[in-house]
N, C-alpha and C positions, 0 to 999 in steps of 0.2 A: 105498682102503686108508687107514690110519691115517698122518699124517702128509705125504702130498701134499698141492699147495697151499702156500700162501703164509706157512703159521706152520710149517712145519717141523715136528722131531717132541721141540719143550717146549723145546727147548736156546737159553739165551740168545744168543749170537752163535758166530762162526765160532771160538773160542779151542776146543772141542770136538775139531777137527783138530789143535790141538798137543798134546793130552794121553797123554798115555805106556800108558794101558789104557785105551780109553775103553768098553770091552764093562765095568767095574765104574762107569763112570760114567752109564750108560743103566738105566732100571729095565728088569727082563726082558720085559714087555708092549712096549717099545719096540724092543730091540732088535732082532728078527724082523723091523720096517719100517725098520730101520736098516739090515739087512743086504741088504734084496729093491735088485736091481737089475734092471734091461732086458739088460743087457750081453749084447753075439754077438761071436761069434769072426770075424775076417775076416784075409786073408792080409795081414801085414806086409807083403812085397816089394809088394802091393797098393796098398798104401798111399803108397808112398814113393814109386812109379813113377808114381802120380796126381800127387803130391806136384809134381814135376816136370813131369807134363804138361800140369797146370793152373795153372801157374806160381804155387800157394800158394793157390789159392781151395777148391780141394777139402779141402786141408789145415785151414783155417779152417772150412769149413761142417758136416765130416763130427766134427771134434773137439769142435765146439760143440753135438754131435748129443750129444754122450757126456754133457753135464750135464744135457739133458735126460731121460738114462737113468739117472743115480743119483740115490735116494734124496734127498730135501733134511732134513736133518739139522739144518741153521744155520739159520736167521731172512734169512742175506741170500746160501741158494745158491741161484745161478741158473738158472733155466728155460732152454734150449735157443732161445727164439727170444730172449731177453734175453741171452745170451751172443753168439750170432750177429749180432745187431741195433744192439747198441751197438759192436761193431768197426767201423761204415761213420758212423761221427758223428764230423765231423771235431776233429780233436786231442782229444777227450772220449778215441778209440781209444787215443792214447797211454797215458793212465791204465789204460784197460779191459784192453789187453794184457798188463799183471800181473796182473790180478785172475784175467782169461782164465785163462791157462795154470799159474799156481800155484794157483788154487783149484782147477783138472782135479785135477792132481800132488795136492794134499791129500786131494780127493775118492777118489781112488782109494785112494792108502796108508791112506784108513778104512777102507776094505771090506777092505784086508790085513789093517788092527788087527783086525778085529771079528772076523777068523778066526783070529786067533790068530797069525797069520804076521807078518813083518818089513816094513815099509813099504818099498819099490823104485823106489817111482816117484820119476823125478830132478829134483828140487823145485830143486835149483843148477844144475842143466844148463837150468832152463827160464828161471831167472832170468837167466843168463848170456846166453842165447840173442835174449833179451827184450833188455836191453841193449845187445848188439852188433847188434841189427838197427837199433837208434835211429841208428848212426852212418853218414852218407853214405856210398856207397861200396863199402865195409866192408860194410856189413850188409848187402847184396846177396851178396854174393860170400860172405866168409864166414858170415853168417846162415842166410840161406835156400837158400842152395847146399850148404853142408856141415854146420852146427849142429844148424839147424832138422830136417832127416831124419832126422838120427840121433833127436834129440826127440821127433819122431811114433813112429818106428819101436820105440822102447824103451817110449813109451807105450801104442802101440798092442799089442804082445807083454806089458805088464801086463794089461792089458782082455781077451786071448783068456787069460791062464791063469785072470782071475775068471771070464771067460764058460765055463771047462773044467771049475772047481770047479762051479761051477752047473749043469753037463752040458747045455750051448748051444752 
C-alpha cells in the first residue's frame, strides 16, 4: 500500500500530529493510507496483569508492537522493531522513552483526528509518567507500579475503540 516504508505518506516531519484538522491537511488519495491501520482489540485488564507479571517487559514489547501497526504518516515514525530496539541501547533509551510513548499518544490521537473524533490518548500522562520514572526510587514505585498501568490501560482502551471502529 501507498505510503508504507520509510518516506511516509509526503508529509514533511512529525508537526502533521500537532495540527488541529489534519483530514483537510492530507489530499484525499492520501488519506485512506492515513487512516488504514493493523490495530485488534485485546482485553485492557489483560494488559495491565501482564503488565505486572512481566515486571514491564511485556509492557514495552507489546506497545512497541502498536507503531508497527499504524500507518507512518511522518518521515521519522517508527517501525515496531525500531521502537522496540532502541529502548535496550543504553542511555540513548533515556532519549528514546519520550519519543516512545508520546509519538504512540500522537500516533493514535491521528487516527481520532482523521475520524472526525476528539484526540483521548493522554499525551501528559505519558509524559509525566516518563519523567517520574527517571527518578530513583520514586519511579519504581510510583512509575511503574501505579502511572505506568494506568498509561497502558487508558492507551490500550483507545486502540480497542479504533480496532471497534474498524470492526476488529
Amino acid at each position: 500500500m501507498a505510503g508504507y516504508g520509510g518516506g511516509g505518506l509526503g508529509m514533511v516531519d512529525s508537526a502533521i500530529y500537532k495540527m488541529p484538522a489534519p483530514q483537510s491537511m492530507i489530499p484525499p488519495q492520501q488519506a485512506s493510507a492515513a487512516m488504514a491501520h493493523q490495530l485488534g482489540s485485546f482485553p485492557t485488564a489483560v494488559v495491565v496483569l501482564l503488565h505486572f507479571l512481566t515486571l514491564g517487559i511485556f509492557t514495552m514489547i507489546y506497545m512497541g508492537l502498536h507503531h508497527g501497526k499504524l500507518p507512518v504518516v511522518a518521515h521519522d515514525d517508527p517501525s515496531a522493531g525500531k521502537a522496540i530496539g532502541f529502548l535496550f541501547i543504553p542511555f540513548y533509551n533515556i532519549y528514546w522513552n519520550f519519543i516512545f510513548w508520546l509519538r504512540l499518544c500522537d500516533r493514535i490521537n491521528f487516527q481520532y483526528q482523521m475520524r472526525g473524533m476528539a484526540p483521548s490518548a493522554p499525551r501528559g500522562l505519558a509524559l509525566a509518567t516518563i519523567i517520574v520514572n527517571m527518578i530513583p526510587y520514586v519511579g519504581f514505585v510510583v512509575g511503574y507500579i501505579i502511572m505506568m498501568p494506568i498509561l497502558v490501560g487508558i492507551l490500550q482502551s483507545k486502540v480497542n475503540e479504533l480496532a471497534t471502529l474498524e470492526g476488529r
